[in-house]
C-alpha positions in Angstrom: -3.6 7.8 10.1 -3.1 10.7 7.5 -6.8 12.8 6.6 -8.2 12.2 3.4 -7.8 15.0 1.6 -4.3 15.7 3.4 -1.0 15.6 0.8 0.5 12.1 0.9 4.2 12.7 1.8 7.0 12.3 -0.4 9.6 9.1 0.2 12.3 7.2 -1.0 12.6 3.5 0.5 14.2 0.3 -1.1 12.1 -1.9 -2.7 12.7 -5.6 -2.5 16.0 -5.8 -5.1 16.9 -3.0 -2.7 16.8 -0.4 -5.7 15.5 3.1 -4.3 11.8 3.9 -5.4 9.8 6.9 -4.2 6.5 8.2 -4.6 6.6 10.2 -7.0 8.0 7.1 -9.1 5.0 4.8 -8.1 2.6 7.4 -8.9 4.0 7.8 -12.3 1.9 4.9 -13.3 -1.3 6.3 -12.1 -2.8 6.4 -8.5 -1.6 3.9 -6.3 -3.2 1.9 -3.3 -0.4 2.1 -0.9 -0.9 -0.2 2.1 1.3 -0.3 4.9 1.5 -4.0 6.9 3.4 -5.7 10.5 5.3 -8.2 8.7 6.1 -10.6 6.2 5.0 -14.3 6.4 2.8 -13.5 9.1 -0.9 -14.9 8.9 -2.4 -11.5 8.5 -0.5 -9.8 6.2 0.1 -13.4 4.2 -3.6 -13.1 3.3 -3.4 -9.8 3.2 -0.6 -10.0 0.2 -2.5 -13.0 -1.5 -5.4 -10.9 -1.7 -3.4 -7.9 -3.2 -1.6 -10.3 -5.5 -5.5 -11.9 -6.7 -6.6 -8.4 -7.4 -3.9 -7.2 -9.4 -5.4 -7.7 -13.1 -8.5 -5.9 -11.4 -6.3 -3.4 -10.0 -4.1 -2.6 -13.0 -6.9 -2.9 -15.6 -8.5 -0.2 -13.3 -5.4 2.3 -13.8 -4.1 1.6 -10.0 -0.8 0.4 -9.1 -0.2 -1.2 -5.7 2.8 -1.1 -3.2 3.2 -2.7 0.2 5.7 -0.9 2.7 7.0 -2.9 6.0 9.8 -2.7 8.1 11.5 -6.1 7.4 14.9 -5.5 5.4 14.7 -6.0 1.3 16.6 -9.3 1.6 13.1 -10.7 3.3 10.9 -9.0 1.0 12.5 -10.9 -1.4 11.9 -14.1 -0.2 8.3 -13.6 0.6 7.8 -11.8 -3.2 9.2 -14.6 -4.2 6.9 -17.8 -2.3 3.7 -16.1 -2.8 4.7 -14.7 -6.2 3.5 -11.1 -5.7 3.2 -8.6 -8.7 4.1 -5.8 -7.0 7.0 -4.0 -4.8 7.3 -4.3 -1.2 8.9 -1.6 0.5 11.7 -1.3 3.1 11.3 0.5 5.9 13.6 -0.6 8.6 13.8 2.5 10.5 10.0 3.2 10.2 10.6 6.1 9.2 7.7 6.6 6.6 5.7 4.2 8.8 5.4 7.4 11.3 5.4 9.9 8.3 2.2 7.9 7.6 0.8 8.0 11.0 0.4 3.9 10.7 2.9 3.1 13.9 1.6 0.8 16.1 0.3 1.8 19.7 3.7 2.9 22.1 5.6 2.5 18.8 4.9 -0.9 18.6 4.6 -2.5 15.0 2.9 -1.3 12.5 -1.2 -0.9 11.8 -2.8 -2.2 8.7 -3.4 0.5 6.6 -4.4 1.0 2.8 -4.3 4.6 1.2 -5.7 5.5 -2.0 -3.5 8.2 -3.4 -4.4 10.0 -6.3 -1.1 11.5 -9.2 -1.4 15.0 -7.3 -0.2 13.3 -4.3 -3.8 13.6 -2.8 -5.1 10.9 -0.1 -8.4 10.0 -1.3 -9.3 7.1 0.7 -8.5 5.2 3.5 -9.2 2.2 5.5 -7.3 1.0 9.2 -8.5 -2.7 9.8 -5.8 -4.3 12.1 -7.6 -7.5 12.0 -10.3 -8.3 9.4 -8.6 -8.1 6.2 -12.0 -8.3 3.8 -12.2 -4.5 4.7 -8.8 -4.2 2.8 -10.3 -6.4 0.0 -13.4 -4.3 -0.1 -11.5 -1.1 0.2 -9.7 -2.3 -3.1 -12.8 -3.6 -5.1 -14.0 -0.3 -4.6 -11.6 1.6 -5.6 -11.0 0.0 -8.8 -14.8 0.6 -9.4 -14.1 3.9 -9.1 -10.7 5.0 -10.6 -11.0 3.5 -14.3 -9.1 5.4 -17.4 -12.3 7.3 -18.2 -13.0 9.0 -15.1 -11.4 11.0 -12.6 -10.8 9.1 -9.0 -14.1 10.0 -6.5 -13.8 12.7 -4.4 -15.5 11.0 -1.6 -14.2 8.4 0.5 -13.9 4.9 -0.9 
């Protein structure tokens, strides 16, 4: 898991209509919670998505933006975009490539951890939560850091 305070690294993946979108490009928007997952139409990260996709008005009215990265190919993330109606892109990462830039592979290279970044328009980490299993700490993570990022103010330096 990357440091707070640490520089996010820069990426290009394909989102779900397989058009290339990188960092830079989602940050454009404002700062972005950027939350790495195992899989789509899992249990876990099911919920997981659902709760992103309840937040979103919170989360946009706040000045965020939101992005999911996983390894399945953009033909899936379409699909599951599509069931659960998500608001927001879902990265490909087939090779897991920026799964290990982000230090979020699994244990022996095994999957992927559930991971959720806050990262700020300077490309600045400035929260993070790893919660493999209990999702409300991802939910949490989020209702904070809408709390703390609106238009007015500058994002917290302190961890979320």
């Amino acid at each position: 898991m990357l440091a707070i305070g640490s520089r996010a690294p820069e990426f290009t993946l394909p989102d779900q209509d397989d058009r290339t979108t990188s960092l830079t490009t989602l940050l454009n928007r404002g700062p972005l919670i950027l939350y790495f997952y195992p899989a789509d139409f899992t249990p876990g990260c099911t919920r997981e998505a659902c709760m992103f996709r309840d937040l979103h008005a919170e989360i946009l009215s706040a000045g965020l933006s939101v992005a999911g990265v996983s390894p399945q190919a953009p033909e899936r993330h379409t699909e599951f975009r599509g069931k659960y109606e998500l608001p927001f892109p879902l990265l490909s990462d087939v090779e897991k490539f920026v799964i290990k830039m982000y230090d979020v592979n699994g244990p022996l290279g095994l999957g992927v951890r559930r991971v959720t970044y806050l990262i700020d328009q300077a490309r600045v980490i400035r929260s993070v939560v790893k919660a493999d299993f209990r999702i409300i700490q991802h939910e949490d993570f989020v209702r904070k850091a809408t709390l703390l990022s609106g238009h007015a103010r500058p994002l917290a330096k302190e961890p979320v």
